[in-house]
N, CA, C and O atoms as CSV, one atom per row, in Angstrom:
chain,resi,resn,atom,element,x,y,z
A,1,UNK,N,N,99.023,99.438,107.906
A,1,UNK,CA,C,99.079,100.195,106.675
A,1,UNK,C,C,99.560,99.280,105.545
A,1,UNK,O,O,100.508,98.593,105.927
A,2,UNK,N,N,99.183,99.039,104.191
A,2,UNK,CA,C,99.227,98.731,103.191
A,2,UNK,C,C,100.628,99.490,102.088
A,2,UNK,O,O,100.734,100.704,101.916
A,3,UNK,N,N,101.375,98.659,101.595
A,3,UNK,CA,C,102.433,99.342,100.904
A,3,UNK,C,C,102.436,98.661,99.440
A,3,UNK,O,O,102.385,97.438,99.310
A,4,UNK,N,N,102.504,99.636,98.247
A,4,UNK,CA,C,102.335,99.166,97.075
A,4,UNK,C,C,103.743,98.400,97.018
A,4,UNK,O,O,104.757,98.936,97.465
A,5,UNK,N,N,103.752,97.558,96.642
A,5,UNK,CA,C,104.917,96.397,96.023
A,5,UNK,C,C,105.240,96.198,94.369
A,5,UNK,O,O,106.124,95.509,93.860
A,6,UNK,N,N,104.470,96.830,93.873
A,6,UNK,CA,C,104.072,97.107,92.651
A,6,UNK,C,C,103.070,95.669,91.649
A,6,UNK,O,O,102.812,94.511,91.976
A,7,UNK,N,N,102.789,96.358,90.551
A,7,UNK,CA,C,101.859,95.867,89.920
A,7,UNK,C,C,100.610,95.487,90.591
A,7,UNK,O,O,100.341,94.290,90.697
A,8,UNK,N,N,99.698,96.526,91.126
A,8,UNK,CA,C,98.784,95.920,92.020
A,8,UNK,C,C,98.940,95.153,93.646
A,8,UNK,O,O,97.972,94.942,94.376
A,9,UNK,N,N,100.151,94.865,93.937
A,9,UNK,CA,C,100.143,93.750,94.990
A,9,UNK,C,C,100.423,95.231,95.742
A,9,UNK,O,O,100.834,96.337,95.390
A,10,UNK,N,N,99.739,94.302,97.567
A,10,UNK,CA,C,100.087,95.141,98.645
A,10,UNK,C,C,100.339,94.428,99.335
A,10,UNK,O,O,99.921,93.302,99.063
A,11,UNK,N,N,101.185,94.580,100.686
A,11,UNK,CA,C,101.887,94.179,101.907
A,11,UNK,C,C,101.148,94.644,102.914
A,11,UNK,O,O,100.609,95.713,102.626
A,12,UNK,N,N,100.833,94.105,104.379
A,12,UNK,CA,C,100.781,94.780,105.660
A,12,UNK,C,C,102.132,95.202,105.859
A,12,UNK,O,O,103.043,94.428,105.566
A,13,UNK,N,N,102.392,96.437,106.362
A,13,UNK,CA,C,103.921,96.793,107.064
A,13,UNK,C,C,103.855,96.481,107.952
A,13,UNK,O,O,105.008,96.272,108.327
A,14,UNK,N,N,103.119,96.236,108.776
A,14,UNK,CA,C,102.896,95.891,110.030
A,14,UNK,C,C,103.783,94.504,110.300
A,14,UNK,O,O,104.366,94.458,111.383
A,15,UNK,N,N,103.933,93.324,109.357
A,15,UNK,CA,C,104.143,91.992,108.932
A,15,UNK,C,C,105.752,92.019,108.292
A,15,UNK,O,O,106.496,91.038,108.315
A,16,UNK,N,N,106.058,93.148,107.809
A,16,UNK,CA,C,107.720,93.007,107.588
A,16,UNK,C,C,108.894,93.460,107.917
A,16,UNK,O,O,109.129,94.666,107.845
A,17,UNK,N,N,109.579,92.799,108.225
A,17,UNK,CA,C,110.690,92.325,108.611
A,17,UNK,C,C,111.790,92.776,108.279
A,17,UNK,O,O,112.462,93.362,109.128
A,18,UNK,N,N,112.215,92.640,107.099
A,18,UNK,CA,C,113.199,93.414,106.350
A,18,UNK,C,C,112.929,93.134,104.433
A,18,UNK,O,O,112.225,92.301,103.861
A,19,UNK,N,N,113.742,94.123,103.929
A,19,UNK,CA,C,113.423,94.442,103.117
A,19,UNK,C,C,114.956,94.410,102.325
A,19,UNK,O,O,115.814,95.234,102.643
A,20,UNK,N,N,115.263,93.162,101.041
A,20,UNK,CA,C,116.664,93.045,100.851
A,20,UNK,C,C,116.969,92.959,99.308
A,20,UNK,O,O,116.052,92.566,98.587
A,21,UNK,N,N,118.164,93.289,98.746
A,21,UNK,CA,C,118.336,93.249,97.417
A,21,UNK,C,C,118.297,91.641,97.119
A,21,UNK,O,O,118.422,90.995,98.159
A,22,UNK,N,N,118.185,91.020,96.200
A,22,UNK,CA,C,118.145,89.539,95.366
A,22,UNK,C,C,119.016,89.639,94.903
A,22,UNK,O,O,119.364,88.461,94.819
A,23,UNK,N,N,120.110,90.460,94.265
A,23,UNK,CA,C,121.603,89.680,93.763
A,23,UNK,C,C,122.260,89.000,94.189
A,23,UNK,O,O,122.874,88.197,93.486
A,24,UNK,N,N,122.430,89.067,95.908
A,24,UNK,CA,C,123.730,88.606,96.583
A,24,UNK,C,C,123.130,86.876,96.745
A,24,UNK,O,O,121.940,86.568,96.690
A,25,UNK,N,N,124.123,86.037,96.922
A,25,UNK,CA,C,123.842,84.640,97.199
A,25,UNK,C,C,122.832,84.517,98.230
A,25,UNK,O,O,121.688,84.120,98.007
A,26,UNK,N,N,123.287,84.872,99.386
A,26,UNK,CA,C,122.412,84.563,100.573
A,26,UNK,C,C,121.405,84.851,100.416
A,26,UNK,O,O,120.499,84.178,100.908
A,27,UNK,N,N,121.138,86.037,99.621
A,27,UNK,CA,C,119.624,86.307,99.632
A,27,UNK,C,C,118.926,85.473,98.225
A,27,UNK,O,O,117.706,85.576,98.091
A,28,UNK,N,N,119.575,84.799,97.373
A,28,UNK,CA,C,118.764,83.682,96.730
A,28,UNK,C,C,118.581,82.555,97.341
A,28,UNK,O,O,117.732,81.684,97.148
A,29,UNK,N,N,119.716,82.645,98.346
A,29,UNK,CA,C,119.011,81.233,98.915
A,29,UNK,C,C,118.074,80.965,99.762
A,29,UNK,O,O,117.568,79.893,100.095
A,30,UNK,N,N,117.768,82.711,100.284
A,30,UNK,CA,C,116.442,82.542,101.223
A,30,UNK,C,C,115.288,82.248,100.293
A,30,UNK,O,O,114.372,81.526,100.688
A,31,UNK,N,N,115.284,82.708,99.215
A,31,UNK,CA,C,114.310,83.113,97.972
A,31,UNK,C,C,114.316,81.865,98.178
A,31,UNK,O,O,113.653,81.610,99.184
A,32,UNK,N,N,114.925,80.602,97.511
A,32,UNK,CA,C,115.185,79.309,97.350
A,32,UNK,C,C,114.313,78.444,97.915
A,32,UNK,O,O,113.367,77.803,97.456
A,33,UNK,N,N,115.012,78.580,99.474
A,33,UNK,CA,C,114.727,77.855,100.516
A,33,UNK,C,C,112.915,78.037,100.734
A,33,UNK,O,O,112.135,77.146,101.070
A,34,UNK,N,N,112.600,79.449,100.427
A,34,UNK,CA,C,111.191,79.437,100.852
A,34,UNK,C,C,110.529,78.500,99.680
A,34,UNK,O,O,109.856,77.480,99.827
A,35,UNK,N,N,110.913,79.139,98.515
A,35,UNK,CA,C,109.696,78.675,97.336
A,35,UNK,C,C,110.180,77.111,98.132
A,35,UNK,O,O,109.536,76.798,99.133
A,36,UNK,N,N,110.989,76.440,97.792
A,36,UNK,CA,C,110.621,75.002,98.818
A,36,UNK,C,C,109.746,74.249,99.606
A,36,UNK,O,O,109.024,73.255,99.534
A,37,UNK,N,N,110.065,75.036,100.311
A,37,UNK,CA,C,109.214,75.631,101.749
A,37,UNK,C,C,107.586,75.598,101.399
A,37,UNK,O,O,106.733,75.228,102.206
A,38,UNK,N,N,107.327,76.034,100.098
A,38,UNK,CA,C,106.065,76.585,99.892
A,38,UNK,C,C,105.839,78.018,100.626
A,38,UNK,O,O,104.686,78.449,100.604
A,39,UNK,N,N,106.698,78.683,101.184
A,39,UNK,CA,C,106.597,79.999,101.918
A,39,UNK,C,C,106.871,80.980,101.299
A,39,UNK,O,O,107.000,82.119,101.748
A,40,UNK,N,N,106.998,80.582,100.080
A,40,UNK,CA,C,107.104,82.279,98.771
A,40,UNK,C,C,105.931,82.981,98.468
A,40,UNK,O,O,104.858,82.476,98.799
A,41,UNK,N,N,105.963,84.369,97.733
A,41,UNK,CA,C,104.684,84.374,97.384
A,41,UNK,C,C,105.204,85.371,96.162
A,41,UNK,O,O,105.320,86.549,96.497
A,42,UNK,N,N,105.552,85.025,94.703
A,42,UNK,CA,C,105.756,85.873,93.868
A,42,UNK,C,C,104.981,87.009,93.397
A,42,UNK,O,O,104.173,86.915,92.473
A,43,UNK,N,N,105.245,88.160,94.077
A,43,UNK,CA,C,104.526,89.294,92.845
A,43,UNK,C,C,105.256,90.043,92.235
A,43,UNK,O,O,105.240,91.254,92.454
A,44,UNK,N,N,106.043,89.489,91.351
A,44,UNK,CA,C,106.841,89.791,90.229
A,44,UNK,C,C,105.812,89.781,89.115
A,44,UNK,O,O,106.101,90.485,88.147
A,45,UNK,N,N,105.044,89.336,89.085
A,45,UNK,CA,C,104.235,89.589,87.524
A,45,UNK,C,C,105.091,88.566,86.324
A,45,UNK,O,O,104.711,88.615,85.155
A,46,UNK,N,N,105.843,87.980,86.582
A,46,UNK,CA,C,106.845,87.528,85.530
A,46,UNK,C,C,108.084,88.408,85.241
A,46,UNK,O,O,108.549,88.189,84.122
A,47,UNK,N,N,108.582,89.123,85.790
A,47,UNK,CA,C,109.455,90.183,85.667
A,47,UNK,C,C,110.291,89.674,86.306
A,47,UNK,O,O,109.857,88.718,86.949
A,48,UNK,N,N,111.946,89.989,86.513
A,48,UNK,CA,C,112.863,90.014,87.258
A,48,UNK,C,C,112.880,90.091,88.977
A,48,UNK,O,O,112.701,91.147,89.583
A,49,UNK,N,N,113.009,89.404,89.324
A,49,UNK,CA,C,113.476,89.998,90.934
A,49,UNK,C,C,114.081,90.706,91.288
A,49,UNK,O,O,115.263,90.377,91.390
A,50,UNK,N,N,113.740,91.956,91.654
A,50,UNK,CA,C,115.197,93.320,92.299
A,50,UNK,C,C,115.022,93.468,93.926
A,50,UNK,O,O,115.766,94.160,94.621
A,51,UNK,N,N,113.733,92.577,94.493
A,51,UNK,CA,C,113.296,92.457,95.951
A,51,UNK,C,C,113.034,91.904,96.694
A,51,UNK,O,O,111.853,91.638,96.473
A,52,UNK,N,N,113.448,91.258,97.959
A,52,UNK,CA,C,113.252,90.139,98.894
A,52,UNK,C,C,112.678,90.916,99.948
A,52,UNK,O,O,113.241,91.688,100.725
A,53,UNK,N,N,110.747,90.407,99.807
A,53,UNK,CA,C,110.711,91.345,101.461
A,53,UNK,C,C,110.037,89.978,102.144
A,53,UNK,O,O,109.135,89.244,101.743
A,54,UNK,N,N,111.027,89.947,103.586
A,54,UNK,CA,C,110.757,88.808,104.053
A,54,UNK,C,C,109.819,89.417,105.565
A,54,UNK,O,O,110.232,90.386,106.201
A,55,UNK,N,N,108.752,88.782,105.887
A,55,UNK,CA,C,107.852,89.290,107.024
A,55,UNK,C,C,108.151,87.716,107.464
A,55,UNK,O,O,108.756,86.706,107.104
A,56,UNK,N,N,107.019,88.408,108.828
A,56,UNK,CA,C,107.015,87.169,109.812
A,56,UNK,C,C,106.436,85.792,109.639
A,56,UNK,O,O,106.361,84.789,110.349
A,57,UNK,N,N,106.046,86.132,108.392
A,57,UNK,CA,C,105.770,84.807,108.028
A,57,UNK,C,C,105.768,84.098,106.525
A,57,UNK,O,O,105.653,82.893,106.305
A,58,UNK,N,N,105.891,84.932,105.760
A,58,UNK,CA,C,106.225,84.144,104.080
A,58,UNK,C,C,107.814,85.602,103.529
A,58,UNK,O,O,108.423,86.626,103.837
A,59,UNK,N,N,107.682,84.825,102.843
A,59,UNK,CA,C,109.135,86.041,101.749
A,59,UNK,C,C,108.249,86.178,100.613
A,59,UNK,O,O,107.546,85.334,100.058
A,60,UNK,N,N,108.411,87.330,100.393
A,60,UNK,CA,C,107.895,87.719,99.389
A,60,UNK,C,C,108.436,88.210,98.012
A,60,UNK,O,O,108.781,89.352,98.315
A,61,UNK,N,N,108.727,88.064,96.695
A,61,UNK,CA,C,109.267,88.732,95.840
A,61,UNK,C,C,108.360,89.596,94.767
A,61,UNK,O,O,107.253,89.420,94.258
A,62,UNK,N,N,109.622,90.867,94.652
A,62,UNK,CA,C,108.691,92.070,94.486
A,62,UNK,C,C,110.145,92.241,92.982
A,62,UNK,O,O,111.274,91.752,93.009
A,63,UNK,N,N,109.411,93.220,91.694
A,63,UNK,CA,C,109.714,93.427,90.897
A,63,UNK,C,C,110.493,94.596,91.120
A,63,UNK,O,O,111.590,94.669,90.567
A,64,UNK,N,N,109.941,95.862,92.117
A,64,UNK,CA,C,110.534,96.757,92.591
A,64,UNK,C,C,111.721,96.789,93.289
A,64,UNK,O,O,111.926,95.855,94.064
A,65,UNK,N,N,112.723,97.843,93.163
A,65,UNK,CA,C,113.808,98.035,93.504
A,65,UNK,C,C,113.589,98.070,94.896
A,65,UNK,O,O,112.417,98.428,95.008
A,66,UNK,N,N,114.302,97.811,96.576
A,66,UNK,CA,C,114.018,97.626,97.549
A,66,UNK,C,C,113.743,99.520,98.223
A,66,UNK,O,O,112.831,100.087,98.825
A,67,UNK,N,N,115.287,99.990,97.612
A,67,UNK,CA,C,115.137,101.451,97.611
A,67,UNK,C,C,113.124,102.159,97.178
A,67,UNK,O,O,112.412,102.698,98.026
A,68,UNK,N,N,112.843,101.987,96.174
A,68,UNK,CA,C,111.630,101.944,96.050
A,68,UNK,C,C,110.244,101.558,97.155
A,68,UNK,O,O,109.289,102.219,97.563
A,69,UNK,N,N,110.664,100.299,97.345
A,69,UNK,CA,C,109.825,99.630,98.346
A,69,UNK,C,C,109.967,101.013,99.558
A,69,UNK,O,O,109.091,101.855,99.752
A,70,UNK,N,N,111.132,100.948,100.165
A,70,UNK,CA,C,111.386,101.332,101.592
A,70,UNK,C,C,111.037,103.109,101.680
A,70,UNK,O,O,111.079,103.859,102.656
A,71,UNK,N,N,110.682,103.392,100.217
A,71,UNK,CA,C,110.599,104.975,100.286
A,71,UNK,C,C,109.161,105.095,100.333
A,71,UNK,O,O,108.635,106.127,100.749
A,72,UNK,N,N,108.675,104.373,100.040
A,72,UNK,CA,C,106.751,103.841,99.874
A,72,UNK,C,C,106.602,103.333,101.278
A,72,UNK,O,O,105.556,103.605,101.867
A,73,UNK,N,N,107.538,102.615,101.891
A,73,UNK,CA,C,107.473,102.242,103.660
A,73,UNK,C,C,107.696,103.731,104.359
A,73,UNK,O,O,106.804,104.032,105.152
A,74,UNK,N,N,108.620,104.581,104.206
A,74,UNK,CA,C,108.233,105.694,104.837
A,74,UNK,C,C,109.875,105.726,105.279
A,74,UNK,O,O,110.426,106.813,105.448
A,75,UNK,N,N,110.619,104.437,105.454
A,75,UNK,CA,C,111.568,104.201,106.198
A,75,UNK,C,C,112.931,104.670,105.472
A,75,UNK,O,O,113.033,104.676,104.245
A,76,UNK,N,N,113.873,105.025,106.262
A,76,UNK,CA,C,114.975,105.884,106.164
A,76,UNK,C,C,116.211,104.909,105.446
A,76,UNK,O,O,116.629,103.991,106.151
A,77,UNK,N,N,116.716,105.053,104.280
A,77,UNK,CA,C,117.890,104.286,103.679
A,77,UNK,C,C,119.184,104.596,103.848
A,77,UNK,O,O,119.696,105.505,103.194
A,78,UNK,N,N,119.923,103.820,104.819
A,78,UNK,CA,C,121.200,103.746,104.789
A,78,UNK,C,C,122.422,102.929,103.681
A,78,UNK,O,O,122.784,101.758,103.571
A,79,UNK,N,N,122.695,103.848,103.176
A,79,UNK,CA,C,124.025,103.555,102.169
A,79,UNK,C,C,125.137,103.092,103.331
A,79,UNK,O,O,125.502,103.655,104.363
A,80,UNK,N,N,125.544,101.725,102.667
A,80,UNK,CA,C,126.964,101.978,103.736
A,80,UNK,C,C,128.179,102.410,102.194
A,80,UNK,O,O,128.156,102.050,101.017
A,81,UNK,N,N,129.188,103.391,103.046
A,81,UNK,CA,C,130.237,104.228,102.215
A,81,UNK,C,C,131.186,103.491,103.063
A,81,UNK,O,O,132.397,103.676,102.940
């Protein structure tokens, strides 16, 4: 199944992995490490990053909020309180 990521782009779900906010360090440095890598694939449009969805094989950055993403995945969001 196909999941909008926004602005036109789609994902296999089948292919991801997890699905993570971009503020925290660690998760820029995966961002980082891939574009490096050559294993990024921006579909931000030129917009901000609010999304790291990393599959089994590239990371992907998404303009959309992850909350967003994961409600378009179907999949259940845990808040930790």
């Amino acid at each position: 199944m196909l999941i909008n990521i926004g602005y036109g782009n789609v994902v296999n779900s089948d292919k991801i992995v997890a699905i993570i906010n971009s503020d925290s360090a660690p998760a820029k440095r995966i961002a980082q490490g891939a574009k490096d890598a050559g294993m990024a694939i921006d579909a931000t449009q030129g917009r901000k990053t609010k999304a790291i969805i990393v599959t089994d094989a590239h990371v992907i950055l998404s303009a959309l909020l992850p909350e967003t993403i994961a409600g378009r995945f179907g999949g259940t969001i845990q808040n930790e309180s």
